[in-house]
mmCIF file of the C-alpha atoms, coordinates in Angstrom:
data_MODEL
# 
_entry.id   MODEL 
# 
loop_
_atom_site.group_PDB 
_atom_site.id 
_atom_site.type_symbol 
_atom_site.label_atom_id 
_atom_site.label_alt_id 
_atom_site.label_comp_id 
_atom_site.label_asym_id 
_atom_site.label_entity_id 
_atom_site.label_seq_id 
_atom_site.pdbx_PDB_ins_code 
_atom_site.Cartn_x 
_atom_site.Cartn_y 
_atom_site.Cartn_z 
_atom_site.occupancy 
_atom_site.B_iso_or_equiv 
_atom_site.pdbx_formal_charge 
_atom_site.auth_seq_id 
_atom_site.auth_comp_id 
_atom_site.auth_asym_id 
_atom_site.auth_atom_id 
_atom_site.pdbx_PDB_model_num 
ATOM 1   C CA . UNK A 1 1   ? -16.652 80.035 -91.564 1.00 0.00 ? 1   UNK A CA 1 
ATOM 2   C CA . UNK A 1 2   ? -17.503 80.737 -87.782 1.00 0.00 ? 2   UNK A CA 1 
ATOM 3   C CA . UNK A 1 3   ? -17.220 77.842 -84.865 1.00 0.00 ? 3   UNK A CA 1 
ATOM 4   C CA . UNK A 1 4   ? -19.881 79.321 -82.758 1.00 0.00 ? 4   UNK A CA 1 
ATOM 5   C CA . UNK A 1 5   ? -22.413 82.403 -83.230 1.00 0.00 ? 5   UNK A CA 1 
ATOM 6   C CA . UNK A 1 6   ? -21.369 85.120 -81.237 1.00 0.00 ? 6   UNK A CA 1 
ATOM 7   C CA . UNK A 1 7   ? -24.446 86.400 -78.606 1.00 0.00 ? 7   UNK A CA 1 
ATOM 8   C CA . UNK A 1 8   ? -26.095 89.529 -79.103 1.00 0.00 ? 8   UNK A CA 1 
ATOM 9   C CA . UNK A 1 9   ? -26.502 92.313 -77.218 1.00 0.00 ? 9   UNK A CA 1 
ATOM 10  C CA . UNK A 1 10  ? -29.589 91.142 -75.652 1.00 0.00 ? 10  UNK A CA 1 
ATOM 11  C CA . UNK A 1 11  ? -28.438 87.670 -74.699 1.00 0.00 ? 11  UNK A CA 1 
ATOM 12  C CA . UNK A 1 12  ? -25.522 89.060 -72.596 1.00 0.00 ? 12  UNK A CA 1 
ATOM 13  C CA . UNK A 1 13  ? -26.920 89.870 -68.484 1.00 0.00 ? 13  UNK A CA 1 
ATOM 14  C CA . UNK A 1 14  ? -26.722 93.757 -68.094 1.00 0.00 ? 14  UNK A CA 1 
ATOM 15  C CA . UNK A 1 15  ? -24.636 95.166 -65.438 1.00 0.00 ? 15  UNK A CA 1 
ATOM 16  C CA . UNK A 1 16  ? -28.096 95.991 -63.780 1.00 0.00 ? 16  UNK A CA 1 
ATOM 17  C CA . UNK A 1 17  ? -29.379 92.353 -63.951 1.00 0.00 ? 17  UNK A CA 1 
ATOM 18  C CA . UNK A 1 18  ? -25.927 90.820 -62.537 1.00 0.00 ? 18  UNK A CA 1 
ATOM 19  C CA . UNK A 1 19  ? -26.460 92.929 -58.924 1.00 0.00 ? 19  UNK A CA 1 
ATOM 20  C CA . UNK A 1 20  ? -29.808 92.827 -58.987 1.00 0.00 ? 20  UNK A CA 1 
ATOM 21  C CA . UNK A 1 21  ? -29.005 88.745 -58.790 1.00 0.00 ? 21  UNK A CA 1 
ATOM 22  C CA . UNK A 1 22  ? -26.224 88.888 -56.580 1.00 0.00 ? 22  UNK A CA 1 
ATOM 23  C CA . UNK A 1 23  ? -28.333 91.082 -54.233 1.00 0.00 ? 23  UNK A CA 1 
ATOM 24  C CA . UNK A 1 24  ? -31.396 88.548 -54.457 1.00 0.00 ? 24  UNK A CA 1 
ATOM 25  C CA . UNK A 1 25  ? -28.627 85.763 -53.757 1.00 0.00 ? 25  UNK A CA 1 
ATOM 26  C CA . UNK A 1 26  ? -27.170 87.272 -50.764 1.00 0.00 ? 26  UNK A CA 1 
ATOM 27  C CA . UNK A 1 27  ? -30.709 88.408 -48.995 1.00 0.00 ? 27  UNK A CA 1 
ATOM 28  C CA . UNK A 1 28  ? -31.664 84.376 -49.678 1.00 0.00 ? 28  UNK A CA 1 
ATOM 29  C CA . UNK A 1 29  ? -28.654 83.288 -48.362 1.00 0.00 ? 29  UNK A CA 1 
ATOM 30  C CA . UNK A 1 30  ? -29.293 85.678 -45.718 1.00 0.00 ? 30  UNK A CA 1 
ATOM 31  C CA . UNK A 1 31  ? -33.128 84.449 -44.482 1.00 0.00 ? 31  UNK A CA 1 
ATOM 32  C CA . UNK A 1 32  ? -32.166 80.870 -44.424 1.00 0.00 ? 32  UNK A CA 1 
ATOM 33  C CA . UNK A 1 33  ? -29.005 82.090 -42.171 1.00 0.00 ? 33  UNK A CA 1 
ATOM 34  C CA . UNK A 1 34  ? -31.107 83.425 -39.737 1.00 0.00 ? 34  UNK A CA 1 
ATOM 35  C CA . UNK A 1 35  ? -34.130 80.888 -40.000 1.00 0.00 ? 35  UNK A CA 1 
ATOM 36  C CA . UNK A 1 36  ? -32.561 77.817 -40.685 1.00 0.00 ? 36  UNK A CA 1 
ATOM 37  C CA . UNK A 1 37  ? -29.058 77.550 -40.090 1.00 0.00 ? 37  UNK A CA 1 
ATOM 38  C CA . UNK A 1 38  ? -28.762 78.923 -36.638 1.00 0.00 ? 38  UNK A CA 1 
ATOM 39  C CA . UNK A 1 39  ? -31.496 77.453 -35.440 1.00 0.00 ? 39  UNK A CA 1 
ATOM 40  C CA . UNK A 1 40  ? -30.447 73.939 -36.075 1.00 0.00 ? 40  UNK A CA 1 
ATOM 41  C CA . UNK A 1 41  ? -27.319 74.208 -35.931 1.00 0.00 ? 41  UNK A CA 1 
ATOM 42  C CA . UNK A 1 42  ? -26.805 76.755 -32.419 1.00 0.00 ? 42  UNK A CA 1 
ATOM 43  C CA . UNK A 1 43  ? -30.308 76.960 -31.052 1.00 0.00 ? 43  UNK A CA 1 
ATOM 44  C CA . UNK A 1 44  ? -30.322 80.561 -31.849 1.00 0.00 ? 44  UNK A CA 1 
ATOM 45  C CA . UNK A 1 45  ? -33.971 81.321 -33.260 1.00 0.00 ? 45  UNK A CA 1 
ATOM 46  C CA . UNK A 1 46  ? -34.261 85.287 -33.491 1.00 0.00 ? 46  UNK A CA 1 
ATOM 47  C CA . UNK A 1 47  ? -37.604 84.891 -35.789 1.00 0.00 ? 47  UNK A CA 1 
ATOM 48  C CA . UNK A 1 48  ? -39.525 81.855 -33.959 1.00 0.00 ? 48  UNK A CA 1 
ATOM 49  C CA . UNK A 1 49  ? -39.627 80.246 -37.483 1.00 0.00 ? 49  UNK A CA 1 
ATOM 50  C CA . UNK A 1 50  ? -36.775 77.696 -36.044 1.00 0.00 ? 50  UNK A CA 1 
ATOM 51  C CA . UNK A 1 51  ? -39.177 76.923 -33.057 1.00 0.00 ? 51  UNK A CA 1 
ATOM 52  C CA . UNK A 1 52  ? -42.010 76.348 -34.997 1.00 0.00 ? 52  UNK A CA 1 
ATOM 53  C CA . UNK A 1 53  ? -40.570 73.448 -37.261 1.00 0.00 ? 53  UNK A CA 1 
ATOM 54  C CA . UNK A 1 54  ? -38.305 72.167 -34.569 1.00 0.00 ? 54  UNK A CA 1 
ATOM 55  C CA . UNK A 1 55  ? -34.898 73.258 -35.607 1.00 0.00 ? 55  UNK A CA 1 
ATOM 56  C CA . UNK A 1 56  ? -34.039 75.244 -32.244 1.00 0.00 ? 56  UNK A CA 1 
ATOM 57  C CA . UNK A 1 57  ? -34.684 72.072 -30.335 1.00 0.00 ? 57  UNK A CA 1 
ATOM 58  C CA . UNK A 1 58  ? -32.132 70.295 -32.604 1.00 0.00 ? 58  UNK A CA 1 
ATOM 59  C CA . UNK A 1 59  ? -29.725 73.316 -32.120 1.00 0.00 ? 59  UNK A CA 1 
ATOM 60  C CA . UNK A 1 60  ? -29.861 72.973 -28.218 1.00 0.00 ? 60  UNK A CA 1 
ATOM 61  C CA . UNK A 1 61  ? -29.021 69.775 -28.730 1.00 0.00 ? 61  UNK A CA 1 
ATOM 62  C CA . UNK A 1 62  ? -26.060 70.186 -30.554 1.00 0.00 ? 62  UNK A CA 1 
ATOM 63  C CA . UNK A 1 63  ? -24.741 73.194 -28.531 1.00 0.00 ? 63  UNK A CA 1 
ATOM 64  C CA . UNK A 1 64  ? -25.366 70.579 -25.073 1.00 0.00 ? 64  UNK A CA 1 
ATOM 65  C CA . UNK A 1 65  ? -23.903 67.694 -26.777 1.00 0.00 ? 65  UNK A CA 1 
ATOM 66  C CA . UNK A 1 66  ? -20.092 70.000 -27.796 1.00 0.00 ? 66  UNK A CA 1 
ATOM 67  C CA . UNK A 1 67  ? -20.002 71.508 -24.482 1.00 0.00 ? 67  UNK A CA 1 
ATOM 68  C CA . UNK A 1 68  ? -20.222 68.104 -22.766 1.00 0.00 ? 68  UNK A CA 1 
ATOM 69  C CA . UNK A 1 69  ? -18.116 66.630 -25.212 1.00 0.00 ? 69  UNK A CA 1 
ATOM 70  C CA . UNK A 1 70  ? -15.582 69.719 -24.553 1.00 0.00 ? 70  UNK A CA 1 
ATOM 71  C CA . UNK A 1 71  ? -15.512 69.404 -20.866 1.00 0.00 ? 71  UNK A CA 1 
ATOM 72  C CA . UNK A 1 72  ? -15.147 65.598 -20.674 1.00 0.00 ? 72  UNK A CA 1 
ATOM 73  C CA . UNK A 1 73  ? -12.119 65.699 -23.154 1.00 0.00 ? 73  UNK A CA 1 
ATOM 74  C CA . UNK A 1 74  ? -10.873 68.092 -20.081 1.00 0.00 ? 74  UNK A CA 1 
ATOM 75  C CA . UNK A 1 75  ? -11.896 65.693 -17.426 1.00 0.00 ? 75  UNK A CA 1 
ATOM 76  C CA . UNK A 1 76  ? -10.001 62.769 -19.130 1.00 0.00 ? 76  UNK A CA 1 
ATOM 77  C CA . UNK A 1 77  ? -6.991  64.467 -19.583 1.00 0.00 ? 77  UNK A CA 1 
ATOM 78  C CA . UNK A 1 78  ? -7.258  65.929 -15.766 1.00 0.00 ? 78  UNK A CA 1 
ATOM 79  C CA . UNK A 1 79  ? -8.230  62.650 -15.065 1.00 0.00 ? 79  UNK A CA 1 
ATOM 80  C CA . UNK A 1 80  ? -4.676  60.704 -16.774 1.00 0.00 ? 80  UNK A CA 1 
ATOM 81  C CA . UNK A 1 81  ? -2.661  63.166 -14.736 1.00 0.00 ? 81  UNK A CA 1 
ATOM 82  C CA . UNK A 1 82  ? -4.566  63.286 -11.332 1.00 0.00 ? 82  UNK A CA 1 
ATOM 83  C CA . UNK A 1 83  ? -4.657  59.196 -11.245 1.00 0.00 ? 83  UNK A CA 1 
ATOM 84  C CA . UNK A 1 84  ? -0.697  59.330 -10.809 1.00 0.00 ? 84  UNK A CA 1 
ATOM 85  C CA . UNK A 1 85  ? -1.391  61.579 -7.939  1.00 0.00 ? 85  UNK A CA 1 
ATOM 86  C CA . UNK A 1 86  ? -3.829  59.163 -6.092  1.00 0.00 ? 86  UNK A CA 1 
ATOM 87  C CA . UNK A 1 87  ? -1.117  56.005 -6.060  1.00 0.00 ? 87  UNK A CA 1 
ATOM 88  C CA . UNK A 1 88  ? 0.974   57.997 -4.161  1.00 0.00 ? 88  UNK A CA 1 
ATOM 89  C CA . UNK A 1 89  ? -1.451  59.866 -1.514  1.00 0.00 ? 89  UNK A CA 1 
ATOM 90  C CA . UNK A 1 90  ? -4.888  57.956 -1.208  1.00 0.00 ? 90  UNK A CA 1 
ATOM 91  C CA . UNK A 1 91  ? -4.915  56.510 2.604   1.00 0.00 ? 91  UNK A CA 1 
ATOM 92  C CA . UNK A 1 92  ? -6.215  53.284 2.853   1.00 0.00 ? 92  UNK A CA 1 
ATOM 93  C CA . UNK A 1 93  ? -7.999  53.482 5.953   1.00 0.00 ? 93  UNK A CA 1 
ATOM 94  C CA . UNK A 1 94  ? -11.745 52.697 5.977   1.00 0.00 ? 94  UNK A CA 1 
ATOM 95  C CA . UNK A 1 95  ? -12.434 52.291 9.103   1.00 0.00 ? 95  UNK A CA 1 
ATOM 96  C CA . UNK A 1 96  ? -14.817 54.442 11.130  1.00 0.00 ? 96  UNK A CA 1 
ATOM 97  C CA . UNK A 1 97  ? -17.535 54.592 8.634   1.00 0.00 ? 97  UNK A CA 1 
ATOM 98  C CA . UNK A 1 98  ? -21.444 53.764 9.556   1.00 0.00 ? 98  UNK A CA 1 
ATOM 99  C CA . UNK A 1 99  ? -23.587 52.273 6.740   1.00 0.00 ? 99  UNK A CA 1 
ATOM 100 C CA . UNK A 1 100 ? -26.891 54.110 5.828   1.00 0.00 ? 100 UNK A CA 1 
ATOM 101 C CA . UNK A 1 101 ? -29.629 55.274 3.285   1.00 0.00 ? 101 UNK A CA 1 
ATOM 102 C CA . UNK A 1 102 ? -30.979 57.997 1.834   1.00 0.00 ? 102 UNK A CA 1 
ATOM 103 C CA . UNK A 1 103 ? -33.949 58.338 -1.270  1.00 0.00 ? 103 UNK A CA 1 
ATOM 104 C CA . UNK A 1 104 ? -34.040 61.226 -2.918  1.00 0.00 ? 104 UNK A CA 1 
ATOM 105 C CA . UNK A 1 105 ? -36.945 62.101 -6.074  1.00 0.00 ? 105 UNK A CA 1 
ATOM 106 C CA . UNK A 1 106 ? -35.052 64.394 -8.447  1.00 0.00 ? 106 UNK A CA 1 
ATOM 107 C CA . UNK A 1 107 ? -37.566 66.495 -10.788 1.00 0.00 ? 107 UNK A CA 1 
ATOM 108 C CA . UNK A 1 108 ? -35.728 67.982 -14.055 1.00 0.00 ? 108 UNK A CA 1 
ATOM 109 C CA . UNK A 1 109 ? -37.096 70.207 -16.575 1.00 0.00 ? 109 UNK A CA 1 
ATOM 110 C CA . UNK A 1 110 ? -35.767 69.534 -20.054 1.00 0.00 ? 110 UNK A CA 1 
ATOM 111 C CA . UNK A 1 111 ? -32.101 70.708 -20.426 1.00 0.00 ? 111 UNK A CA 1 
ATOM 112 C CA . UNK A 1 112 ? -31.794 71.136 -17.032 1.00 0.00 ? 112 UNK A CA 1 
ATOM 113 C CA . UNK A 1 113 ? -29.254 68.952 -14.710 1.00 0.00 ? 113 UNK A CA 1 
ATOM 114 C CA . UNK A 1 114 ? -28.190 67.686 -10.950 1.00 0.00 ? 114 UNK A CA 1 
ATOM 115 C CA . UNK A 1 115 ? -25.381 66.157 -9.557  1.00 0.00 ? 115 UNK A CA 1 
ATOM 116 C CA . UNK A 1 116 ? -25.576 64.132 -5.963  1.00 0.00 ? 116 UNK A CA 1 
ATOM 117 C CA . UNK A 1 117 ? -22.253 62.762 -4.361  1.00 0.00 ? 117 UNK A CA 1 
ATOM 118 C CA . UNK A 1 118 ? -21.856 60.811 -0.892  1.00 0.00 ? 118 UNK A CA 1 
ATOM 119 C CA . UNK A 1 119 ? -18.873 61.121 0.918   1.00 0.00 ? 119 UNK A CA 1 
ATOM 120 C CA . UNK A 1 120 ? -16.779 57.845 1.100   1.00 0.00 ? 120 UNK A CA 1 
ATOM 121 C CA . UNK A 1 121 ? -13.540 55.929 1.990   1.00 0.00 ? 121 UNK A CA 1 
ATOM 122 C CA . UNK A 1 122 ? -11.401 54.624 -0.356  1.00 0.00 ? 122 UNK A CA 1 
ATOM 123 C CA . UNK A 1 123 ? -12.172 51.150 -0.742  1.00 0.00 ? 123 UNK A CA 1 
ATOM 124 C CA . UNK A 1 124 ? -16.009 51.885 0.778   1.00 0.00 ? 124 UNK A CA 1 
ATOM 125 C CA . UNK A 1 125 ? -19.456 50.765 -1.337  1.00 0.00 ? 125 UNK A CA 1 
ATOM 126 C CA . UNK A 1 126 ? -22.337 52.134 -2.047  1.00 0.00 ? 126 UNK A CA 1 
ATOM 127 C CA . UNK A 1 127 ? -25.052 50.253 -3.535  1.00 0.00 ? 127 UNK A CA 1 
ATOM 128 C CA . UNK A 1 128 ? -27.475 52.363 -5.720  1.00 0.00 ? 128 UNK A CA 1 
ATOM 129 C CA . UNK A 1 129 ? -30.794 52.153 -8.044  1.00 0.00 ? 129 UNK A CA 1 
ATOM 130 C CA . UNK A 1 130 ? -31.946 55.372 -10.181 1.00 0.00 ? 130 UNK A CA 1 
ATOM 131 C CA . UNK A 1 131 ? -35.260 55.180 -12.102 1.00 0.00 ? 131 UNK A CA 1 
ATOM 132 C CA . UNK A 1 132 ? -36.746 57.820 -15.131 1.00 0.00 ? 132 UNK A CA 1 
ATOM 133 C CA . UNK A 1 133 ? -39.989 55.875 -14.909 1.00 0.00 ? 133 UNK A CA 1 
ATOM 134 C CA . UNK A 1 134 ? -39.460 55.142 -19.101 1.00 0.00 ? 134 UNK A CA 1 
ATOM 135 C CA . UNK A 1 135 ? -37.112 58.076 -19.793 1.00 0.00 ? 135 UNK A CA 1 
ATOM 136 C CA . UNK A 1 136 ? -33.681 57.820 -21.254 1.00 0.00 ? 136 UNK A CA 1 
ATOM 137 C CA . UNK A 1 137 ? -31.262 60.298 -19.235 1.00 0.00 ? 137 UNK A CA 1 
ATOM 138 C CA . UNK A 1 138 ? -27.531 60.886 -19.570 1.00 0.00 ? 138 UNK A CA 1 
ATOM 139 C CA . UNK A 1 139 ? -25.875 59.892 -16.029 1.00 0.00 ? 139 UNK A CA 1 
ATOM 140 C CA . UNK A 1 140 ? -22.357 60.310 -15.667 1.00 0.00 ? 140 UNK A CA 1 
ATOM 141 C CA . UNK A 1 141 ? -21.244 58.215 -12.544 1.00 0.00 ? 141 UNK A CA 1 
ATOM 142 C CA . UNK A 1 142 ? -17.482 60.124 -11.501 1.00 0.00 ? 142 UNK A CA 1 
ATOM 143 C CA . UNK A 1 143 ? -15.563 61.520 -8.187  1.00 0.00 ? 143 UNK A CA 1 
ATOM 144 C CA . UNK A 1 144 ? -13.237 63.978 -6.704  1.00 0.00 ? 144 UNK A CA 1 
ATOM 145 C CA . UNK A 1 145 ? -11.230 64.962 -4.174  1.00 0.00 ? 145 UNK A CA 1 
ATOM 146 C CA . UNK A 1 146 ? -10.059 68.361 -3.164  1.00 0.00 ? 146 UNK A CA 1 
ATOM 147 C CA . UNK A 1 147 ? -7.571  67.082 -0.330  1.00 0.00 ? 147 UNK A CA 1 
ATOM 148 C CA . UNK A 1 148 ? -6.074  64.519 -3.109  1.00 0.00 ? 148 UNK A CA 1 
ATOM 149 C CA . UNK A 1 149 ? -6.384  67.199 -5.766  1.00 0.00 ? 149 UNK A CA 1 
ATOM 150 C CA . UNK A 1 150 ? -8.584  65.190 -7.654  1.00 0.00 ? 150 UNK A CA 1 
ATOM 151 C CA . UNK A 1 151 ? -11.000 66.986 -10.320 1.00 0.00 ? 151 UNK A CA 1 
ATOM 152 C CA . UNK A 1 152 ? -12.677 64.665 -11.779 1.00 0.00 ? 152 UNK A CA 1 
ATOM 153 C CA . UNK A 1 153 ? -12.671 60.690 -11.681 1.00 0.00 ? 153 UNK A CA 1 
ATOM 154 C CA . UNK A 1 154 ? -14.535 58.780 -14.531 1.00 0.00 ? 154 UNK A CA 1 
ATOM 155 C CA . UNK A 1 155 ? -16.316 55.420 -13.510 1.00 0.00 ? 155 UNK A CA 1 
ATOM 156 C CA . UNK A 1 156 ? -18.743 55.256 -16.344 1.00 0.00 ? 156 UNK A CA 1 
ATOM 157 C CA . UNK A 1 157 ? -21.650 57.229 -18.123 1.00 0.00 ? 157 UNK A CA 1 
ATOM 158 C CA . UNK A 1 158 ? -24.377 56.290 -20.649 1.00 0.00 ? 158 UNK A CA 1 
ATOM 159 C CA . UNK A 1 159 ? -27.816 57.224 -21.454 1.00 0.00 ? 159 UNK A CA 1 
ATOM 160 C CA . UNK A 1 160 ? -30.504 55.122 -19.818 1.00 0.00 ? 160 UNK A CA 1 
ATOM 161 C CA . UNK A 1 161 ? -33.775 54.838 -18.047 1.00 0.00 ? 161 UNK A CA 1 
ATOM 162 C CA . UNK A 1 162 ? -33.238 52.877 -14.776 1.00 0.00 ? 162 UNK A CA 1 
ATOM 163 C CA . UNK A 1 163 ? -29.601 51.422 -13.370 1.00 0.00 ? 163 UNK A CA 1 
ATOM 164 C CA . UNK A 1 164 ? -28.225 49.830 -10.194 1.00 0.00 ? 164 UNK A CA 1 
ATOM 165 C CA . UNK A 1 165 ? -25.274 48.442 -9.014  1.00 0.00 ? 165 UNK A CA 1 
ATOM 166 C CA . UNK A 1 166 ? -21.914 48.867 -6.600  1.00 0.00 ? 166 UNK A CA 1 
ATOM 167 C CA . UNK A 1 167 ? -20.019 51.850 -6.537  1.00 0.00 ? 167 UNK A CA 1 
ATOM 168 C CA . UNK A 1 168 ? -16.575 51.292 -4.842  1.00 0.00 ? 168 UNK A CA 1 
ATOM 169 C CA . UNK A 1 169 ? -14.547 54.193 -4.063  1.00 0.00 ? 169 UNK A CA 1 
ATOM 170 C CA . UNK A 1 170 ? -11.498 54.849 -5.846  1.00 0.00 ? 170 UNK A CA 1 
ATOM 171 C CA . UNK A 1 171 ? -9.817  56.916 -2.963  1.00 0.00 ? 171 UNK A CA 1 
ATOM 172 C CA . UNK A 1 172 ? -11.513 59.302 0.054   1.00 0.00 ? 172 UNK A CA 1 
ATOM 173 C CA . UNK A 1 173 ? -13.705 61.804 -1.845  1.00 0.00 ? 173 UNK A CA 1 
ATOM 174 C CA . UNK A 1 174 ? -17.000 62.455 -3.463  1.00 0.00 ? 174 UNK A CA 1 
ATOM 175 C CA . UNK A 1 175 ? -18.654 59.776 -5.487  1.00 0.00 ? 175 UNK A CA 1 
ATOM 176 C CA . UNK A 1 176 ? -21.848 59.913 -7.689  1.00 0.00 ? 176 UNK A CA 1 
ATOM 177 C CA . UNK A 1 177 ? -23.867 60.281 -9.967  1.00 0.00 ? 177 UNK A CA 1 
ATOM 178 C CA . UNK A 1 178 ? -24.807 63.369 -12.476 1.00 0.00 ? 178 UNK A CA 1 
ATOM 179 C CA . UNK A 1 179 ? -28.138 63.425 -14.190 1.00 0.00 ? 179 UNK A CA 1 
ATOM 180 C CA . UNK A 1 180 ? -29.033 65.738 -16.972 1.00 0.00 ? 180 UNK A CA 1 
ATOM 181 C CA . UNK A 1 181 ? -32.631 65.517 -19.204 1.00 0.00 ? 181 UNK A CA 1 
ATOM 182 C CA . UNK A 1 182 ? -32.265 65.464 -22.829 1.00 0.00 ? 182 UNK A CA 1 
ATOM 183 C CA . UNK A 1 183 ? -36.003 65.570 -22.983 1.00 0.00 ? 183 UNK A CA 1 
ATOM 184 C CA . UNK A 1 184 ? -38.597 68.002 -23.967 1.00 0.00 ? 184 UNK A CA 1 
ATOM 185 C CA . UNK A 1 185 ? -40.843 67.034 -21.109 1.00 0.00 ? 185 UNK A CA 1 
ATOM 186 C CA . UNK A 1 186 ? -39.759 66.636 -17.459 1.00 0.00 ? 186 UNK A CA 1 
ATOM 187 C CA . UNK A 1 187 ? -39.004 64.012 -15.604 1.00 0.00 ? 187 UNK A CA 1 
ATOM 188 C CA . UNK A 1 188 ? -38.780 62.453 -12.000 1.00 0.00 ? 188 UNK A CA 1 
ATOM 189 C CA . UNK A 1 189 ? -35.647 60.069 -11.125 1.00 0.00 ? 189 UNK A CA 1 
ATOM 190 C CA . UNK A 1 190 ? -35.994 58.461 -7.763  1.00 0.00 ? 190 UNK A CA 1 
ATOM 191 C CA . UNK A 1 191 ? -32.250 57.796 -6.793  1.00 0.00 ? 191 UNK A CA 1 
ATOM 192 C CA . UNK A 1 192 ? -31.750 55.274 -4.235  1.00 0.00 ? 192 UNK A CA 1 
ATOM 193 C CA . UNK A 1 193 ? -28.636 54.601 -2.266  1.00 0.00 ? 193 UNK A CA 1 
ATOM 194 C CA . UNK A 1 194 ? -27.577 52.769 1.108   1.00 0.00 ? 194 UNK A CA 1 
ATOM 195 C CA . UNK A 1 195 ? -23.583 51.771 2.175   1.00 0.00 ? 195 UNK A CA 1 
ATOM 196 C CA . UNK A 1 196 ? -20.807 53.311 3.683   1.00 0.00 ? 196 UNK A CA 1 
ATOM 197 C CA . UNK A 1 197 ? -20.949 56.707 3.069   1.00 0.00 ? 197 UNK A CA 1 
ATOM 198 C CA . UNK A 1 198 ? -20.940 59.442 5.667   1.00 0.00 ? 198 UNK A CA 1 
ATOM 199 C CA . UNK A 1 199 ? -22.411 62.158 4.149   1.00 0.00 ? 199 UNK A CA 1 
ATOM 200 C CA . UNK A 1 200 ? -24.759 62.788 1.453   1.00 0.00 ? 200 UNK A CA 1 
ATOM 201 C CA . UNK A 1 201 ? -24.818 66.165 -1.189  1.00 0.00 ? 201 UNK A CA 1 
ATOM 202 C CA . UNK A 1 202 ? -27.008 67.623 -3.568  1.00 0.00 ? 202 UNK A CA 1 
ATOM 203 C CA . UNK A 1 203 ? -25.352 70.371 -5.948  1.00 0.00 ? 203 UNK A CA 1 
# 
C-alpha cells in the first residue's frame, strides 16, 4: 500500500527549467528595481518611466523630507547644548537700535529654498507677515550667533500659506525665517517685516 504516488519524471522541473526561472525572476526583480523602486523611493529615474507615472516626484520628496529630518535632529541637539552657552554670555543691552522695514518678493522654483535673517538685540522685535498667495510652504523660523557660538536656534516651523506675528530675539544674532517649496510649480512669497533690527540678509 503506498501513502502518496511518487511523481514522474516529467512532473519533476529540469535543471534547465529551474535557471531558466530563477534568471526570469532576477531580470523582473531587476526592471522594477530600476523603474519603480528607485524612483519612488530615491528620485533616481535612469529610464524616464518613474517620471512619467510620477514616482520620481514622490522620490524627491522622500530624499528632501530625510535630509531635513537629518539635519534638524542635528540642530536640536546643537541647539540643547548651545542654549547653556547663551545664559551665561548673551548681553542684555538693546539699546542703540533704530526701528525699520523692508519687503522683499521671494520667487522659488519647486525644490528650491531661501533663508532671510535681520540682525537683532537680544530682547529686540520684529513684527513680520509672509504670503504664498494659496501655497503651502515649509518655513522654519530659527537664529544664530557666531560671537555666542550659536548654530542654530529653533523658534518654530510648519507648513503653511500665509503667517504673521512677533519675533523676539533670543540673544544678539540672526533671526528669521527659511522658506523652501515643496511644490511642483513656483511660487512668489512676499515677506514683510518692520522692528528693531539693524540689518537685513538674504542667503
Amino acid at each position: 500500500m503506498y501513502n502518496s504516488n511518487i511523481p514522474s519524471d516529467t512532473e519533476v522541473p529540469s535543471t534547465a527549467k529551474l535557471i531558466k526561472s530563477t534568471i526570469f525572476a532576477a531580470v523582473t526583480a531587476g526592471v522594477l528595481l530600476v523603474t519603480v523602486v528607485m524612483p519612488a523611493e530615491y528620485g533616481i529615474d535612469p529610464t524616464g518611466i518613474g517620471n512619467t507615472l510620477g514616482l520620481k516626484r514622490m522620490g524627491e520628496i522622500k530624499t528632501s523630507l530625510a535630509e531635513e529630518a537629518a539635519q534638524d535632529a542635528k540642530m536640536d541637539k546643537q541647539e540643547s547644548v548651545e542654549t547653556v552657552q547663551k545664559i551665561v554670555e548673551t548681553p542684555t543691552d538693546t539699546q542703540g537700535v533704530s526701528a525699520r522695514s523692508d519687503e522683499f518678493e521671494i520667487n522659488l522654483a519647486p525644490d528650491q529654498s531661501t533663508e532671510i535673517k535681520v540682525t537683532m538685540k537680544e530682547a529686540g522685535k520684529v513684527n513680520y507677515s509672509w504670503d504664498a498667495n494659496g501655497s503651502d510652504i515649509f518655513f522654519d523660523v530659527h537664529g544664530d550667533s557666531k560671537s555666542l557660538k550659536i548654530n542654530y536656534h529653533k523658534y518654530y516651523k510648519g507648513t503653511a500659506d500665509k503667517k504673521d506675528g512677533t519675533l523676539e530675539a533670543a540673544f544678539d544674532g540672526s533671526h528669521g525665517w527659511y522658506f523652501k517649496n515643496r511644490n511642483k510649480e513656483p511660487v512668489t512669497i512676499v515677506l514683510k517685516v518692520d522692528g528693531a533690527y539693524s540689518a537685513v540678509k538674504r542667503y
